[in-house]
DRENDO-1510 file (C-alpha; in Angstrom, 1 decimal, always signed):
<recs>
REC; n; res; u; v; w
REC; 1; UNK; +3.2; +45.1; +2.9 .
REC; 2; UNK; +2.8; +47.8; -0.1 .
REC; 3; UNK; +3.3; +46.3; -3.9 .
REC; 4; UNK; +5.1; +47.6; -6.5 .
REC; 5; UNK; +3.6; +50.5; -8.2 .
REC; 6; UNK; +2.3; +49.4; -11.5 .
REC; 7; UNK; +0.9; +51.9; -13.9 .
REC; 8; UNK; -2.3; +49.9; -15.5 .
REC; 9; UNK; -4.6; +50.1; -18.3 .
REC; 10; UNK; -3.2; +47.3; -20.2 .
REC; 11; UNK; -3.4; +43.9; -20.0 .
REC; 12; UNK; +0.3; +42.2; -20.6 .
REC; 13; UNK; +0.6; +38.4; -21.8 .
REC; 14; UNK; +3.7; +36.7; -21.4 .
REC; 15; UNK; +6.7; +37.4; -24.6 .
REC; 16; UNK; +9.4; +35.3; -25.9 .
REC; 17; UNK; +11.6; +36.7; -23.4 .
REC; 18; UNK; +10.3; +37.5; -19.6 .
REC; 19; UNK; +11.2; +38.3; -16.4 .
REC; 20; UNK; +11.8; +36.3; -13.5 .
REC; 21; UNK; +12.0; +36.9; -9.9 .
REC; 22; UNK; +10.5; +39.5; -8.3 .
REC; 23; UNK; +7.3; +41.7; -7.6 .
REC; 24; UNK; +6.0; +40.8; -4.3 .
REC; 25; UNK; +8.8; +38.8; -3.2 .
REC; 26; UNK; +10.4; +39.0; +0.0 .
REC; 27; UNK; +12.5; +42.8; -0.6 .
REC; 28; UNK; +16.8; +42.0; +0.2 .
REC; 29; UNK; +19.2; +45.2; +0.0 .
REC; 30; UNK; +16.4; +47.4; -2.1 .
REC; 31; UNK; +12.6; +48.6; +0.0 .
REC; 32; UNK; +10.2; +46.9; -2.5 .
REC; 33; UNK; +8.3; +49.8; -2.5 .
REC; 34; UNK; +11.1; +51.8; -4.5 .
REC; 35; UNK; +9.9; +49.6; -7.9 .
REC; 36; UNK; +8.0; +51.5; -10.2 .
REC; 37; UNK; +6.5; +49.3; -13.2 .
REC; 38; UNK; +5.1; +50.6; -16.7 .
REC; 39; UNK; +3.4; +48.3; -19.0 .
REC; 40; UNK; +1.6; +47.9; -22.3 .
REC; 41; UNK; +1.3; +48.1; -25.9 .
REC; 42; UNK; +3.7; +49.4; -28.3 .
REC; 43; UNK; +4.8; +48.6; -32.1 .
REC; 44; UNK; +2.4; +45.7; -32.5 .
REC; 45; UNK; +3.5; +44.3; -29.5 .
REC; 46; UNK; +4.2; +44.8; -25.4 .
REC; 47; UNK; +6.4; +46.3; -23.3 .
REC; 48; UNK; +7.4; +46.2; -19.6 .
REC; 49; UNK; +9.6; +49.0; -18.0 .
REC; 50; UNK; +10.9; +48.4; -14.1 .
REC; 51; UNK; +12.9; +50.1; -12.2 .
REC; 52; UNK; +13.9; +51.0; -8.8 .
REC; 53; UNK; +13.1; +54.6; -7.8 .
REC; 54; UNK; +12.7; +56.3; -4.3 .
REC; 55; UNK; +10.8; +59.4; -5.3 .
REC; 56; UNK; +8.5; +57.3; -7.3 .
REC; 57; UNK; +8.1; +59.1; -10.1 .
REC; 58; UNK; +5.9; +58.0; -12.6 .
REC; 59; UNK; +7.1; +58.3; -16.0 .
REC; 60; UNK; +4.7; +57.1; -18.2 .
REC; 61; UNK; +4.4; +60.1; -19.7 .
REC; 62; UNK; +7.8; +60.3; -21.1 .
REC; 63; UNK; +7.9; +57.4; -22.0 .
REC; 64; UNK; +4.8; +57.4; -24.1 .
REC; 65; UNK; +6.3; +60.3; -26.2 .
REC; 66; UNK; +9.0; +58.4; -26.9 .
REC; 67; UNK; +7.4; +55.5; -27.9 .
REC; 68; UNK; +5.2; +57.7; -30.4 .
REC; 69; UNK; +8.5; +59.5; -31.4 .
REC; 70; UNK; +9.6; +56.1; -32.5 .
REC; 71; UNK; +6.6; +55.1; -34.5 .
REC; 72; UNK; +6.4; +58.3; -36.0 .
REC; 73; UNK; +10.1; +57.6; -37.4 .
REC; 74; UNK; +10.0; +53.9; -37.8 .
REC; 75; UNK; +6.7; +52.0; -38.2 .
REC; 76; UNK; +5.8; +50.8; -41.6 .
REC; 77; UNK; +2.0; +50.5; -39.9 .
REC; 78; UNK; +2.0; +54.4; -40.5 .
REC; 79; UNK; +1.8; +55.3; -43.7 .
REC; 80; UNK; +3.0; +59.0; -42.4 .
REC; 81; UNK; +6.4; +57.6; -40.4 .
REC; 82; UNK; +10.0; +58.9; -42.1 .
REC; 83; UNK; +10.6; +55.2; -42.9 .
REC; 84; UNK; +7.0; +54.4; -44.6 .
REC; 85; UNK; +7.6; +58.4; -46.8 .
REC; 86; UNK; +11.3; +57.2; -47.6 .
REC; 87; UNK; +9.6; +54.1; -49.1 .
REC; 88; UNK; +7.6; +55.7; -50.9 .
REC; 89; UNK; +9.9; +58.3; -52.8 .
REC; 90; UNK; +12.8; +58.4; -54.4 .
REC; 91; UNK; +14.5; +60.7; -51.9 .
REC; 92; UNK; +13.7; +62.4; -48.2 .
REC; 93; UNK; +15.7; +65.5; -46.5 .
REC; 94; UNK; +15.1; +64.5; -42.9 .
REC; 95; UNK; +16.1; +65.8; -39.6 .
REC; 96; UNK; +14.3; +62.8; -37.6 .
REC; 97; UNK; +17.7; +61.0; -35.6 .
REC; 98; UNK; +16.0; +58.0; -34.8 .
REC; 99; UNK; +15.2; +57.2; -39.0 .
REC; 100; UNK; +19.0; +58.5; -39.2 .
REC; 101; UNK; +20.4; +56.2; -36.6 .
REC; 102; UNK; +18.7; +53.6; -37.8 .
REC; 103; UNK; +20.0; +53.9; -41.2 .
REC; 104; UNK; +23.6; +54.5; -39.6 .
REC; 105; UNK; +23.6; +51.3; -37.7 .
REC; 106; UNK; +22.0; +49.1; -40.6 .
REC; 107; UNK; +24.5; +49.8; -42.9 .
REC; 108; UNK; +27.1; +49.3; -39.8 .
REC; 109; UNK; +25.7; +45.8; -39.1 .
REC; 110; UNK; +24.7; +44.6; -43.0 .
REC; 111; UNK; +28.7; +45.6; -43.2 .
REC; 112; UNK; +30.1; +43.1; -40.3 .
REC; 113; UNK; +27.4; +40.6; -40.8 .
REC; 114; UNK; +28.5; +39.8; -44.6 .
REC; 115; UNK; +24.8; +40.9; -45.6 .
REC; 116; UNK; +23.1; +38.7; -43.6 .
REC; 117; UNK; +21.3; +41.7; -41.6 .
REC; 118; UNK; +20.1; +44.3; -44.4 .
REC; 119; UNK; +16.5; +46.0; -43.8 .
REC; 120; UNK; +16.7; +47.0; -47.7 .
REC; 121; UNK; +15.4; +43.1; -48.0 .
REC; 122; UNK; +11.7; +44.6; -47.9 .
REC; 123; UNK; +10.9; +43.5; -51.5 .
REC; 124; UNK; +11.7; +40.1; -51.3 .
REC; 125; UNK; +9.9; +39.8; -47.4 .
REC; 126; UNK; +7.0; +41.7; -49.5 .
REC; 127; UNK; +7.7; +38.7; -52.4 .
REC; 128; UNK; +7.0; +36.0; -50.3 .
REC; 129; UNK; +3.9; +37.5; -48.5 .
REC; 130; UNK; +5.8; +38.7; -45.1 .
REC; 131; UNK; +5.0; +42.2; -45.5 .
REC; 132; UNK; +3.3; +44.7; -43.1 .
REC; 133; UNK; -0.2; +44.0; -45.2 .
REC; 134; UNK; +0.0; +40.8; -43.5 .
REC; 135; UNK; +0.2; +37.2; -45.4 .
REC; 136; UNK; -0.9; +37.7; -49.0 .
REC; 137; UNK; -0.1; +35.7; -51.8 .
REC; 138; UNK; +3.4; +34.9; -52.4 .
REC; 139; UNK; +4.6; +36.3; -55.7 .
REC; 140; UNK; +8.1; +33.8; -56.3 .
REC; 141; UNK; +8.8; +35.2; -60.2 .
REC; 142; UNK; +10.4; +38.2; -59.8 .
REC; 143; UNK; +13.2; +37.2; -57.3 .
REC; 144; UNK; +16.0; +37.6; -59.2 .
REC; 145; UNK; +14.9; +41.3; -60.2 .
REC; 146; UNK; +14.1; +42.3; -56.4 .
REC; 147; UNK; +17.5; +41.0; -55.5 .
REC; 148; UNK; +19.0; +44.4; -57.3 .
REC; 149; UNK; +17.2; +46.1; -54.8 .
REC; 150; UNK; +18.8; +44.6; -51.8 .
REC; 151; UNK; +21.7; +46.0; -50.0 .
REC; 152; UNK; +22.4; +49.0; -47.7 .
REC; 153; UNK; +25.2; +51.0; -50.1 .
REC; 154; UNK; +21.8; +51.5; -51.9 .
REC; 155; UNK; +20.9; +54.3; -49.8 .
REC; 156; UNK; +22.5; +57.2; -49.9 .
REC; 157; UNK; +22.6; +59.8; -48.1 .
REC; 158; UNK; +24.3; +63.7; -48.9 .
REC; 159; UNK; +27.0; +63.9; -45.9 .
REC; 160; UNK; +28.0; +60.4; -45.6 .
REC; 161; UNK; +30.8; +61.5; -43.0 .
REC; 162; UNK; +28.0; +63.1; -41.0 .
REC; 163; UNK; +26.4; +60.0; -40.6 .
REC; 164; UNK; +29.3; +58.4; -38.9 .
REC; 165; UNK; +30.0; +60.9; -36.2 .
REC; 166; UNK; +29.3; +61.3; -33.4 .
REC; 167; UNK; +26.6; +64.1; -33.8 .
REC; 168; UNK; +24.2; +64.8; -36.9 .
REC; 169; UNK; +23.2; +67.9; -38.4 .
REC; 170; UNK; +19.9; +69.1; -38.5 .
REC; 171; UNK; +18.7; +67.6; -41.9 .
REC; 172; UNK; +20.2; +65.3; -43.9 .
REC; 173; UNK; +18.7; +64.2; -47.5 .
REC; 174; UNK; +18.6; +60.0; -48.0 .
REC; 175; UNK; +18.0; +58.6; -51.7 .
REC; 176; UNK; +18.2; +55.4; -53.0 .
REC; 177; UNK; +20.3; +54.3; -55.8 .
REC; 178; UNK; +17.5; +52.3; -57.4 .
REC; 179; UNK; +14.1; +53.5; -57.8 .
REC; 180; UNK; +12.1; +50.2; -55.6 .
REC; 181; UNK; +14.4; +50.6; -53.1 .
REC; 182; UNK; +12.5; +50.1; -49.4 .
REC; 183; UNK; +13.4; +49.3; -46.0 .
REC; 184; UNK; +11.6; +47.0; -43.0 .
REC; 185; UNK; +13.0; +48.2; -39.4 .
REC; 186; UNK; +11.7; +45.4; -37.9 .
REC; 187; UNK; +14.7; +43.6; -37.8 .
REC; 188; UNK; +16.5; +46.5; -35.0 .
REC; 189; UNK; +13.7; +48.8; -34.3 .
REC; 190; UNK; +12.7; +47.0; -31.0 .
REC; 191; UNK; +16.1; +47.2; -30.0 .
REC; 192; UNK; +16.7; +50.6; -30.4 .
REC; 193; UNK; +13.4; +51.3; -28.6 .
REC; 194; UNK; +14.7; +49.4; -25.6 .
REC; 195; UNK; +17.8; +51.8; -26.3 .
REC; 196; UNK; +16.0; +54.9; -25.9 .
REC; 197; UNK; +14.1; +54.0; -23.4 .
REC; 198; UNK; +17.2; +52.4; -20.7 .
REC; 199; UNK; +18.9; +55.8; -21.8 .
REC; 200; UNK; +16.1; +58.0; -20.8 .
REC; 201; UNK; +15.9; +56.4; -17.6 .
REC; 202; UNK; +20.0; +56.5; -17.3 .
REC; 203; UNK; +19.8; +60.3; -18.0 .
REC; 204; UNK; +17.2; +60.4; -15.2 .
REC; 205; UNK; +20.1; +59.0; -12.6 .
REC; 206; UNK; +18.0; +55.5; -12.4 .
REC; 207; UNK; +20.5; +53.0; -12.1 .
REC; 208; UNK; +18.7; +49.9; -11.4 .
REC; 209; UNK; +16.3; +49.0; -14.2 .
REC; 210; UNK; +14.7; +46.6; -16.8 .
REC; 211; UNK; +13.2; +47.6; -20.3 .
REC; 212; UNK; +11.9; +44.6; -22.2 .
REC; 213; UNK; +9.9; +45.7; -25.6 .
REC; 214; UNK; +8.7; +42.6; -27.4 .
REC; 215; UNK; +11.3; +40.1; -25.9 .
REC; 216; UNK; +14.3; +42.3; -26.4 .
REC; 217; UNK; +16.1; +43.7; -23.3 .
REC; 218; UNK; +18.6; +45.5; -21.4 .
REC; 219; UNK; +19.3; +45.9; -17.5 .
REC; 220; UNK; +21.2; +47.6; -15.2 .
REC; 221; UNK; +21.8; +47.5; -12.1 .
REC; 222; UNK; +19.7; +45.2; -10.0 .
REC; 223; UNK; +16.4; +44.1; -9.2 .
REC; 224; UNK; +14.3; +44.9; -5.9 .
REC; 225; UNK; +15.5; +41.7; -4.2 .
REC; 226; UNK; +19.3; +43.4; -5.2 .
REC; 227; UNK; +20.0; +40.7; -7.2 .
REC; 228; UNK; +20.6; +40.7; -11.0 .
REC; 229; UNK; +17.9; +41.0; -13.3 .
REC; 230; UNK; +17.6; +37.4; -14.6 .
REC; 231; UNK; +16.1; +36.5; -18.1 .
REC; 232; UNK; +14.1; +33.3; -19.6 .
REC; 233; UNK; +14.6; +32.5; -23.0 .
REC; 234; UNK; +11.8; +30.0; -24.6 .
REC; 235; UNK; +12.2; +27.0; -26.0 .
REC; 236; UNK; +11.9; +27.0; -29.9 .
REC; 237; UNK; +8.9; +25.3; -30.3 .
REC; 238; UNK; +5.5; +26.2; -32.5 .
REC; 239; UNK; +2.4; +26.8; -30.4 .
REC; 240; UNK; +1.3; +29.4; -28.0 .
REC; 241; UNK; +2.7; +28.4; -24.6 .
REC; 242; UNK; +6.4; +29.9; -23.5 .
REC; 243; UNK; +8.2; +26.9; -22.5 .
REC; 244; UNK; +11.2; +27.4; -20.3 .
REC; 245; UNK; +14.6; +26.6; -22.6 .
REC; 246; UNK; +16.8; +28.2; -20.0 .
REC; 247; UNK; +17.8; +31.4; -17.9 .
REC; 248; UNK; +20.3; +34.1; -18.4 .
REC; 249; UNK; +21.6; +36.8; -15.3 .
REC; 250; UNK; +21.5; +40.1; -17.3 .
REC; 251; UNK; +23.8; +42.9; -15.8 .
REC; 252; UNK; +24.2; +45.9; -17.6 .
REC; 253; UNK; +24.4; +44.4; -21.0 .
REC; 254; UNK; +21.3; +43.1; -23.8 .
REC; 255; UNK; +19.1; +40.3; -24.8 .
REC; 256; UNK; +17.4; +39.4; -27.7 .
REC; 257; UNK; +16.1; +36.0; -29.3 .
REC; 258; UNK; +15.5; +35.7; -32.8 .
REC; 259; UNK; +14.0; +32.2; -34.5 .
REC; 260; UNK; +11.3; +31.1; -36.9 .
REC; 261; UNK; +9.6; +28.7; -34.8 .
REC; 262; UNK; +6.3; +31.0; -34.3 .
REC; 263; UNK; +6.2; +32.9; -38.0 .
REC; 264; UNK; +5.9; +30.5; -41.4 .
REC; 265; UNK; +3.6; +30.3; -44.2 .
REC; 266; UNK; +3.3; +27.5; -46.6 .
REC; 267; UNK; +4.3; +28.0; -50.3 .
REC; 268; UNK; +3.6; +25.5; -53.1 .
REC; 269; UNK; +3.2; +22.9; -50.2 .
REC; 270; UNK; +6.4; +23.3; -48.6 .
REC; 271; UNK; +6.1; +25.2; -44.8 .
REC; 272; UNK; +9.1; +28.8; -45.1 .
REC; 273; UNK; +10.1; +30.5; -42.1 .
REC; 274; UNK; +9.8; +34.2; -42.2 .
REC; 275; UNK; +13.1; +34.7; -41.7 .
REC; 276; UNK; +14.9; +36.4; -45.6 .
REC; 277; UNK; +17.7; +35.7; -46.4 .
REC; 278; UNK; +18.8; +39.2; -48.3 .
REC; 279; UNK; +21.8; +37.6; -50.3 .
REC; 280; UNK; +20.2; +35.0; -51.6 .
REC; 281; UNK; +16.5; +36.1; -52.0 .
REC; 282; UNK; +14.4; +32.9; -49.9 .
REC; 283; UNK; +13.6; +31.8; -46.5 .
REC; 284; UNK; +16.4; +30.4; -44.8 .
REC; 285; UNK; +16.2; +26.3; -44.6 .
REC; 286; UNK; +18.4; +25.3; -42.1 .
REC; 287; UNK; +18.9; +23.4; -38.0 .
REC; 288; UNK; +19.1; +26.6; -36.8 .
REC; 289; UNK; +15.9; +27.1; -34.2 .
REC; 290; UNK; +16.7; +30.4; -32.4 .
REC; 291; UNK; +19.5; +32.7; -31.8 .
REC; 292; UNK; +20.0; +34.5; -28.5 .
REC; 293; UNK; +22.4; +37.0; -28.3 .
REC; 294; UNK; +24.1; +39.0; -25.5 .
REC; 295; UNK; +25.3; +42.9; -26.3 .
REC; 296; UNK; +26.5; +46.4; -25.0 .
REC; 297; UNK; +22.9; +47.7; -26.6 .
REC; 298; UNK; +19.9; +46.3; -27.9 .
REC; 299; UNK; +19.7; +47.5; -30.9 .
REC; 300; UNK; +23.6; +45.1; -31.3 .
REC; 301; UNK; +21.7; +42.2; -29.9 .
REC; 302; UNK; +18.3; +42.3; -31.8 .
REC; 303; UNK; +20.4; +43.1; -35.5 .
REC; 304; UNK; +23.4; +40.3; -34.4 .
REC; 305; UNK; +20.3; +37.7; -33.1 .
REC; 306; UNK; +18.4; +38.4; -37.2 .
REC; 307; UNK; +22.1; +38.1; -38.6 .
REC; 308; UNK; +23.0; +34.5; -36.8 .
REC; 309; UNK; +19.3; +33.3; -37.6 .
REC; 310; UNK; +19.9; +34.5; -41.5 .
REC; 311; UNK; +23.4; +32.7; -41.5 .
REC; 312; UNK; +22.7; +28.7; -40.0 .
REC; 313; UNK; +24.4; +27.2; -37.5 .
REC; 314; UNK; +28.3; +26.5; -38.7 .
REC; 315; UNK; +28.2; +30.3; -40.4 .
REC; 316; UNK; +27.1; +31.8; -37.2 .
REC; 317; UNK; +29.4; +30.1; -35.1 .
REC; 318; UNK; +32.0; +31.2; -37.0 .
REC; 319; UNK; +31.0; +34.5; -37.4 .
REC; 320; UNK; +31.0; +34.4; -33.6 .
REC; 321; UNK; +34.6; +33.3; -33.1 .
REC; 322; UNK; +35.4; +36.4; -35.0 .
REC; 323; UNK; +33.3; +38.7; -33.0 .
REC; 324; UNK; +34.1; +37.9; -28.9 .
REC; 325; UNK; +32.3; +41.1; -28.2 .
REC; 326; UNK; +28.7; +38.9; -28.5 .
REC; 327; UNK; +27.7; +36.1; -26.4 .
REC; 328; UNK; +25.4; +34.0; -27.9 .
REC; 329; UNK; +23.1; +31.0; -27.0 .
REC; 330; UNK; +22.0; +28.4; -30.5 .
REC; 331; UNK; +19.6; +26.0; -30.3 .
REC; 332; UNK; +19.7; +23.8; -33.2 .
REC; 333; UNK; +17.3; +20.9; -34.6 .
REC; 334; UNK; +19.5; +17.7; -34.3 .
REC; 335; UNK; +18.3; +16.1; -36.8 .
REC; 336; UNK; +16.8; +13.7; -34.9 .
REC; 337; UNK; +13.7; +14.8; -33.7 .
REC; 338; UNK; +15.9; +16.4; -30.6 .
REC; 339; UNK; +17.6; +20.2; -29.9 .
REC; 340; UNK; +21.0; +20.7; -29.6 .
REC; 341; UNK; +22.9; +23.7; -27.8 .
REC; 342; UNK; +25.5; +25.6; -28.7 .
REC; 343; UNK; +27.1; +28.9; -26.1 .
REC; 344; UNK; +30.0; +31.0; -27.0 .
REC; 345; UNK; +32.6; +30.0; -24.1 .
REC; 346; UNK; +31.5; +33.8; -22.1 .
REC; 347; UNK; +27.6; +33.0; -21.9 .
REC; 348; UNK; +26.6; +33.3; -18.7 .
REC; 349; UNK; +25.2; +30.8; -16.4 .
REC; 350; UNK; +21.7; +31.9; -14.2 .
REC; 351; UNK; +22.4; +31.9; -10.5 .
</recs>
């Protein structure tokens, strides 16, 4: 019996979020040899690309010049990217879409989210030693001044209505309101990698697929057993093995966990989650573990997931009573040494 054809040359450890069921197993309504399978490094992290395809093309090349399209626009490892030049200057005129659409959504989701998703938080991650430069010393005094810098209406761009349709001109010119103004992608740029990527593959007439980048993905179609794609989510817990917390079935919609379980630093003696909160200028101390979330798109589910983990658990799960258009799975401390979980009344159940 062939195997699936996996494009190698890098080794792949297992992410927050993996995939279950599949290569090598028993083929049902699909001919296992149809699954194609990319895999590797990208933004500081991995990625894993299935889908099903009977003229077996292999598209790593593509996708490879996408991924570098994306760094190019959005890492703050480059010190050449649009995002890591807008940082550095008061203003950019830019024709890069992936830098505009990533401003576009951003201020779309720091709008809905009261704040609680807003990249412009950069300083104060910066303040308390979470920057790209990796953990340096935390500099606490000057909070109240960074918090000026904080919030998306700070960056302005020359065609506002522009940036809202549904098509952008060839250059458009950002600047911030406040010199110190800066922005960290990291909180949507894995989803809107995954984004790219499941569209490229769409446009391609691929219809059954899986794009995971980091833990965040989307699926379509099915698998090549021709069953759904089907999703673990970790449980929340410090160390370096992937626990099983549950399953989710994921048909043509998004996945992505956020939580501070894996990322803290200790301050003064006291141990600070990475997560920011941009409205009031600390780590976030709160029961709430990790945030799931379940979208149309990727880039939704990864900026909703930051969002819920920002806001705590009675905040998000009011947020999400106001917003039926996300499913969401909460695991909370319960304050007894125990988790707790919490679903939105639409989250699926693994078959």
């Amino acid at each position: 019996m062939e195997r699936p054809r996996t494009l190698r040359g890098f080794s792949l450890p297992v992410v927050a979020v993996v995939l279950l069921g599949a290569c090598g197993a028993p083929s049902g309504t699909v001919p296992e040899t149809d699954l194609m399978v990319l895999e590797g490094r990208a933004q500081g992290t991995t990625f894993t690309i299935k889908y099903l395809d009977s003229l077996g093309r292999d598209l790593s090349g593509p996708v490879d010049s996408l991924l570098r399209a994306i760094d190019r626009s959005l890492s703050l490892w480059d010190t050449a990217s649009t995002v890591s030049r807008f940082n550095a200057m008061d203003s950019l005129r830019t024709s890069d879409l992936h830098f505009q659409r990533f401003v576009r959504a951003s201020r779309h989701f720091a709008e809905i989210t009261g704040g609680a998703f807003d990249p412009s938080v950069m300083p104060l991650v910066a303040a308390w030693g979470f920057g790209p430069g990796g953990a340096g010393a935390a500099d606490t005094t000057r909070l109240d001044s960074l918090r000026g810098l904080v919030g998306m209406e700070r960056v302005l761009a020359n065609d506002m209505a522009a940036m809202y349709s549904s098509s952008f001109p060839p250059e458009i010119v950002f600047r911030k309101e406040r010199p110190g103004v800066r922005l960290d992608p990291n909180g949507i740029a894995q989803g809107h990698t995954v984004d790219v990527l499941a569209q490229y593959l769409l446009q391609l007439g691929i219809t059954d697929l899986m794009v995971e980048v980091g833990g965040e993905v989307r699926a379509h179609g099915v698998n090549d057993r021709g069953t759904p794609w089907v999703m673990q989510i970790d449980k929340p817990v410090d160390g370096p093995e992937h626990v099983r917390q549950t399953t989710v079935p994921l048909e043509d919609r998004a996945l992505a966990t956020s939580g501070n379980y894996r990322k803290f630093r200790e301050v003064g003696g006291r141990r600070f989650g990475h997560t920011i909160d941009p409205r009031t200028g600390r780590p976030v101390e709160h029961g709430l573990l990790s945030a799931s979330v379940l979208a149309q798109d990727a880039a939704s589910a990864d900026a909703i997931g930051t969002a819920l983990m920002v806001m705590g658990p009675d905040p998000a799960r009011a947020w999400l009573a106001d917003h039926p258009e996300f499913e969401a799975y909460l695991v909370m401390d319960d304050g007894q040494g125990g988790m707790s979980v919490w679903t939105t009344p639409g989250w699926p159940v693994a078959r």
